[in-house]
C-alpha positions as CSV (number, residue, x, y, z in Angstrom):
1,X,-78.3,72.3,29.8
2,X,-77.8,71.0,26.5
3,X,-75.3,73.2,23.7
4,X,-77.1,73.3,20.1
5,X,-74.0,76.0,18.9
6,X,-71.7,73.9,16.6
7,X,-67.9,74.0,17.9
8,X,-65.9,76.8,16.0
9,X,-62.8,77.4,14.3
10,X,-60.9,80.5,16.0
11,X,-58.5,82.2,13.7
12,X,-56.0,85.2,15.3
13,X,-52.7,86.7,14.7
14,X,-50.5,87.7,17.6
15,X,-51.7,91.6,16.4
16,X,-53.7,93.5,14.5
17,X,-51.6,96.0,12.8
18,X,-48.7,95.3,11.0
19,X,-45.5,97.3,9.5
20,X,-45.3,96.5,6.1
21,X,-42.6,93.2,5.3
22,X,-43.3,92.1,9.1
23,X,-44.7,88.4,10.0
24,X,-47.8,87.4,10.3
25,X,-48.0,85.0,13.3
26,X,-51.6,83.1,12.5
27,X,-52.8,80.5,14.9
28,X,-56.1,78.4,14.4
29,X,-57.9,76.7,17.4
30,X,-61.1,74.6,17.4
31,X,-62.9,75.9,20.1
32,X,-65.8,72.9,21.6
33,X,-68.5,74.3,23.2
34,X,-71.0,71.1,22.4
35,X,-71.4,68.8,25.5
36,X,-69.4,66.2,24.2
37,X,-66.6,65.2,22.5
38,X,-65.6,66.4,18.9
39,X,-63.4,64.0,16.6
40,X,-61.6,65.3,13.5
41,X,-60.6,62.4,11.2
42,X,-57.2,65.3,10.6
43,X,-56.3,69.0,11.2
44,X,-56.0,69.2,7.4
45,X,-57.4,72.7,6.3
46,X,-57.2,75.8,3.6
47,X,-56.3,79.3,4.2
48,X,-56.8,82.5,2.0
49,X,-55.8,85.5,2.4
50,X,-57.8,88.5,0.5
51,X,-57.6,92.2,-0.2
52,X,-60.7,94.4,-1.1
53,X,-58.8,93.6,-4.8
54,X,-59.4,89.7,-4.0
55,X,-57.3,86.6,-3.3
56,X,-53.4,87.1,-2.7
57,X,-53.1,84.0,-1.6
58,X,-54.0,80.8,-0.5
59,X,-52.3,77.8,1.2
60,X,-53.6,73.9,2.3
61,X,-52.2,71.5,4.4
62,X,-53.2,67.8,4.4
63,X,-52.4,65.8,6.9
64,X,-53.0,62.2,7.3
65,X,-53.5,60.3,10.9
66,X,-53.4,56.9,12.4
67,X,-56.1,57.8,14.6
68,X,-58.2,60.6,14.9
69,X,-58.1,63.9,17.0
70,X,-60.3,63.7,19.9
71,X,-61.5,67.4,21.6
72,X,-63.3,67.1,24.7
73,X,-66.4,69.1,25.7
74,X,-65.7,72.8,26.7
75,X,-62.1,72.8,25.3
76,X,-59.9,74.0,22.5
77,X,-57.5,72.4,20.3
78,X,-54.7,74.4,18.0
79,X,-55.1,73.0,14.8
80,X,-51.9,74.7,13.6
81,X,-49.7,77.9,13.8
82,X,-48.8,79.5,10.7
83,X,-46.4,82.5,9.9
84,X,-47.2,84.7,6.6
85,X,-44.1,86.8,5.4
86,X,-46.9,89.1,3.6
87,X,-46.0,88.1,0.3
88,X,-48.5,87.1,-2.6
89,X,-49.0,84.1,-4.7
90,X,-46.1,85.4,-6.7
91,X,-43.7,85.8,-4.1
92,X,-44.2,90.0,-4.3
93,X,-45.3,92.4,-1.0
94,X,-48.6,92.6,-0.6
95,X,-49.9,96.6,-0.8
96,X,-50.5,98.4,2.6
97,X,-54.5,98.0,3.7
98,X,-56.7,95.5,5.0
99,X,-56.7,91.8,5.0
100,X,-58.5,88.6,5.6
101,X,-57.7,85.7,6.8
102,X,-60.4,82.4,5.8
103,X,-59.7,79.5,7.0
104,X,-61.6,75.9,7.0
105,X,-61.0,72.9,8.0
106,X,-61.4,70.2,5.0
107,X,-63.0,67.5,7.0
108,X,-65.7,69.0,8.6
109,X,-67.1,71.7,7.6
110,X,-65.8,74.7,10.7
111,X,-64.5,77.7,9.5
112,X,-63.5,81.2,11.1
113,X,-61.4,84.1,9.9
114,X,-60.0,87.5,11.1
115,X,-59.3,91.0,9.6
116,X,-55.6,92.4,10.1
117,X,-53.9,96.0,8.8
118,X,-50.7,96.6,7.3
119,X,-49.3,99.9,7.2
């Protein structure tokens, strides 16, 4: 059986309610489902993170590689782990309430996301 469904980008914290001030442990996979390989020229990506009120913050990380990643059929790759202290773009604590978490890769064009609380 052949996969059409594109590979996808898995986004999840280590919970899903949060006091407020406490880490935010994010980790982003590439999940393959195609039957074949998947290469990514990098794991380079951008995350935002938005309120109902909008963006509080956003954060990109190039990286450059001799040779590509290769992700084999029916596997996943971590792409990256990332910690958020719940601060904004101007370093002040985020409100209590619901956020999302966007994030794409900026090779090819996989993205995911997931919704967390702080209280």
């Amino acid at each position: 059986m052949v996969t059409t469904s594109p590979p996808s980008l898995m986004v999840k914290t280590d919970k899903t309610e949060y006091s407020i001030g406490e880490e935010v442990r994010v980790s982003i996979y590439l999940v393959n489902i195609l039957d074949r390989e998947v290469i990514l020229r990098s794991r380079s990506y951008g995350l935002s993170i938005a309120s109902s009120e909008g963006v509080v913050l956003t954060y990109v990380l190039f990286e450059t590689r001799a040779s590509p990643v290769d992700i084999p059929s029916s596997t996943s790759c971590l792409i990256d782990e990332w910690v958020w202290n719940q601060k904004d773009a101007h370093r002040n604590q985020v409100d209590v309430g619901s956020y999302t978490i966007h994030v794409n890769l900026l090779d090819i064009e996989y993205m995911g996301g997931c919704v967390i609380e702080i209280k």
